[in-house]
C-alpha positions, 0 to 999 in steps of 0.5 A: 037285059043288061045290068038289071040281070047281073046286078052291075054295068061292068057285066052286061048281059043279053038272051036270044032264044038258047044263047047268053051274052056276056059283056065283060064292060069295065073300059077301059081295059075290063078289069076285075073287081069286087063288083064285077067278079060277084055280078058274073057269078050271079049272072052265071047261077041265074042262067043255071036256073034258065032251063031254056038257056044252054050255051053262054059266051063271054066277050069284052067291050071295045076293040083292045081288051078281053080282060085285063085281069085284076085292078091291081089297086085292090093290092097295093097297100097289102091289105090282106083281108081286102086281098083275101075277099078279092081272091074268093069273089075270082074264086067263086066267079070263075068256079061258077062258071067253070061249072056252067050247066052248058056249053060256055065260049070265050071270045077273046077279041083283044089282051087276055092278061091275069085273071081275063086270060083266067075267065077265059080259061074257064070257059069249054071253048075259046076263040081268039082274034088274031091281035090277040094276046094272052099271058099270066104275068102276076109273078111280074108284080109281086103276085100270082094266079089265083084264080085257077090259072096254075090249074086249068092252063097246065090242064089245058096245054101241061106243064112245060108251057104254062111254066114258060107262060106263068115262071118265065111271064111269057106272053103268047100270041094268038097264033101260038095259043092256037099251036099250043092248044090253049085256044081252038081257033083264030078269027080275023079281028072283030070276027071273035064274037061272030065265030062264038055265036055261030058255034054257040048256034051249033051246041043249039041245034042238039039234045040240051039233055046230051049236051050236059051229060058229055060236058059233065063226063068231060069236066069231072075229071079235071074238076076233081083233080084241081079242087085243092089246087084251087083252094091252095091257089088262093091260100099262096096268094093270099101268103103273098099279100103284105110282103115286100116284094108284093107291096113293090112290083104292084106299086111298080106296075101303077107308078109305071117303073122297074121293081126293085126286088129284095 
């Protein structure tokens, strides 16, 4: 079971037994778009409706890339309705998955940037390998999250870090993530996905009913808290689109040069 279950070859999918497999497969570095963003959020609203399926991990193909996050592409002629249905199919994706019915763990086994540390963010667990690197750098091109990581990384390790991480575009090593609290545990390199799966096998062995119960306690209140920061996420994102200092750093980052901000 593969694209047939997502609708796509970028989100690959497989189940065994109570666990579901993720494969975020866009090589070469795993990126969103607006066939991959619509296929996890399908893929998540199905295994809600699998009352059989209680655990999901996520993991990107190969060896260097988690995610990527966004093709930048989709933003480099300001296009703003363009802009404007890529920002709600991250919102709607991640949303879903945020509100996976069970227990959800991210494997990351390689860069995290942008929206793949995001989708991560999502998740209830993360597991990261040791080469791994995480960063939010939007700012860097003209743009910002928007797709909760103004939300959930400030929820997850407070503001004083996800400032350094989203206002200073810092990026952070696993073993930071681990120390910050934005990751639960460091694997050896390739171990992510098996560390996830046996953690996942954890979440198996008890009541599938309890489970959902103590996930729904222990999101709802962040849930509620960031619900219009979500939506203003987007909106600001969006405000970006088009401007001059946007169109730059985002054709700076492909043409692979300094940007030249006004």
């Amino acid at each position: 079971m593969t694209d047939s279950f997502s609708g796509s070859e970028k989100i690959q999918v497989s189940i065994s037994g109570a666990i579901a497999s993720i494969t975020i497969n866009n090589p070469p570095a795993n990126t969103w778009d607006l066939e991959s963003l619509p296929a996890l959020g399908r893929t998540v609203k199905k295994l809600n409706d699998m009352p059989e399926v209680i655990a999901l991990v996520i993991h990107g193909q190969g060896e260097k890339f988690f995610s990527a996050g966004a093709d930048l592409k989709q933003f480099a002629e300001g296009d703003k309705a363009r802009s404007k249905e890529v920002a709600h199919a991250f919102g709607d994706a991640f949303e879903a998955l945020a509100g996976f019915k069970g227990v959800s763990i991210a494997a990351i086994n390689g860069y995290a940037m942008g929206g793949g540390l995001e989708v991560a963010l999502a998740c209830d667990i993360r597991i990261a390998e040791q080469q791994a690197q995480m960063a939010l750098p939007e700012a860097a091109v003209g743009l910002l999250p928007c797709a909760g990581g103004t939300q959930r990384l400030s929820w997850l390790v407070g503001e004083a870090w996800a400032s350094r991480m989203i206002l200073c575009g810092e990026r952070i090593s696993a073993d930071k993530a681990e120390q910050i609290g934005l990751v639960q545990e460091v694997v050896t390199k390739g171990e992510a996905l098996t560390k996830a799966l046996s953690l996942a096998e954890g979440v198996c062995g008890q009541s599938p009913d309890a489970v959902q119960a103590c996930k729904r306690l222990l999101t709802a209140p962040r849930e509620r808290a960031i619900a219009s920061g979500l939506q203003q996420e987007r909106d600001e994102f969006i405000d970006l689109i088009g401007e001059a200092n946007q169109l730059e750093g985002t054709r700076a980052f492909l043409e692979k040069r300094s940007p030249d901000w006004t």
